[in-house]
N, C-alpha and C positions, 0 to 999 in steps of 0.2 A: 894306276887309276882304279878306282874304287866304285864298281856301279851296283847302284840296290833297286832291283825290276821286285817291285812290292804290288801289294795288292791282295784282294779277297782271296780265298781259297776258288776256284774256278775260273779265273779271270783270264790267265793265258800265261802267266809267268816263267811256268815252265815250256810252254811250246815257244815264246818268243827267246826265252836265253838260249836255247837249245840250238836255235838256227843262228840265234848270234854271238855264240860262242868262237865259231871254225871264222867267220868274217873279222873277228877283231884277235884272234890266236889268245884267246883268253884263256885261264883258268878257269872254272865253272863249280860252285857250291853250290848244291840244292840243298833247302831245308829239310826236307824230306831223309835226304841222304843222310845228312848231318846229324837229324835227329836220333837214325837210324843204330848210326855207330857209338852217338855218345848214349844209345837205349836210354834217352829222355823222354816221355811222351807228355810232359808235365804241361799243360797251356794253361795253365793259370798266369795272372800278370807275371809274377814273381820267376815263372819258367821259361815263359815268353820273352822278360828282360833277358836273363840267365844265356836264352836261344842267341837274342840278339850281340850278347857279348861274344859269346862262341861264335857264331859267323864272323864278327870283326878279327878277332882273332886272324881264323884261319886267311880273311880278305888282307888285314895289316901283314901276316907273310907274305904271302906274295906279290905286293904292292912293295914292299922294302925288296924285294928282289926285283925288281923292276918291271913284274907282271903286268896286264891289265888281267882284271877280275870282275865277274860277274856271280852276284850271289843274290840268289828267288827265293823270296822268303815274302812272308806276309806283312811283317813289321805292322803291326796293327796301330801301334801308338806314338803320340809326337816322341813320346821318351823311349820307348824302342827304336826307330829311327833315330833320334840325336845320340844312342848308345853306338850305334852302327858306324857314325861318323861317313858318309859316304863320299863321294867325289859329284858323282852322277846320278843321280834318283832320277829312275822312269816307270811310271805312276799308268800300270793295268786299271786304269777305271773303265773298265769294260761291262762289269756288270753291277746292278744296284745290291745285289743278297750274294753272298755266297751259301755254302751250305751247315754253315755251323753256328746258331743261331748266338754263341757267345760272342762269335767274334765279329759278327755282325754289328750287336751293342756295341762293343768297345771298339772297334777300328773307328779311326779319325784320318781324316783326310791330308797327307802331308801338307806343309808347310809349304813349302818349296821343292819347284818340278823343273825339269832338264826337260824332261819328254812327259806328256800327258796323253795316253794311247787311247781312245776309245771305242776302237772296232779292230779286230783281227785281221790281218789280211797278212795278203804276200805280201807286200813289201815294207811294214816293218821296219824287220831286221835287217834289212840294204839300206833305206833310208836313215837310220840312226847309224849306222857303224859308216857310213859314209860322214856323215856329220862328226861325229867322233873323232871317226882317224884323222881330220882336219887338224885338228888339235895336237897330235900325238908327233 
C-alpha cells in the first residue's frame, strides 16, 4: 500500500508520518531526505515532477515487496500526484500559506482524499492507521 500524506510546506506532513509510521510498520520517505541524497534542490515544475517520480520509485519498491509505505512530500500539483500514483492520499490541509510563496501559486488541491486532516492533534495517527489496518 501506497500512502501520499501531501500538503504545503508546514502543514504537519512530517510530524504526522513520523508517528504513523511505527503504527502501521511502514517504510517511511521523506522528501526532504530524498532530496537530500539524490542532491536535487531543483522546485521548479520540471523538478518537482522529476521529485515525484523519484518518490514513486522508491514507494513502488517497497509496495512490490509487500511493504506498506508512507511518503511526505508536498506534491503540489494534480500531475505530480497522478505521477506518484498513490493508494491512499491524506490531504495536510491544515494551513491556508505555507512558506514559500511559489508553491503557494501552484499547489492545487487534490483531486481525490482518503483522509482530509485539518487540525493537528494527537490522535491522528491512531485514528487513520486504525482505519487502514482494517483493510490490510
Amino acid at each position: 500500500m501506497k500512502i501520499l500524506v501531501m500538503g504545503l510546506p508546514g502543514s504537519g506532513k512530517t510530524h504526522l508520518s513520523e508517528r504513523l509510521q511505527p503504527l502501521l510498520n511502514a517504510a517511511w520517505y521523506n522528501a526532504d531526505k530524498v532530496r537530500e541524497m539524490a542532491n536535487d534542490w531543483d522546485f521548479s515544475p520540471e523538478g518537482r515532477i522529476r521529485q515525484s517520480m523519484r518518490m514513486r520509485t522508491f514507494a513502488d519498491f517497497e509496495k512490490s515487496n509487500n511493504r506498506i509505505v508512507i511518503c511526505d512530500f508536498v506534491c503540489p500539483t494534480n500531475n505530480t500526484q497522478g505521477n506518484f500514483d498513490p493508494d491512499i492520499v491524506i490531504w495536510m490541509d491544515t494551513i491556508q500559506e505555507g512558506r514559500f510563496d511559489d508553491t503557494n501559486k501552484m499547489f492545487e488541491k487534490p483531486l481525490s482524499v482518503d483522509f482530509h486532516i485539518t487540525e493537528l492533534n494527537d490522535n491522528n495517527h491512531i485514528n487513520i492507521s486504525k482505519e487502514l489496518l482494517k483493510n490490510v
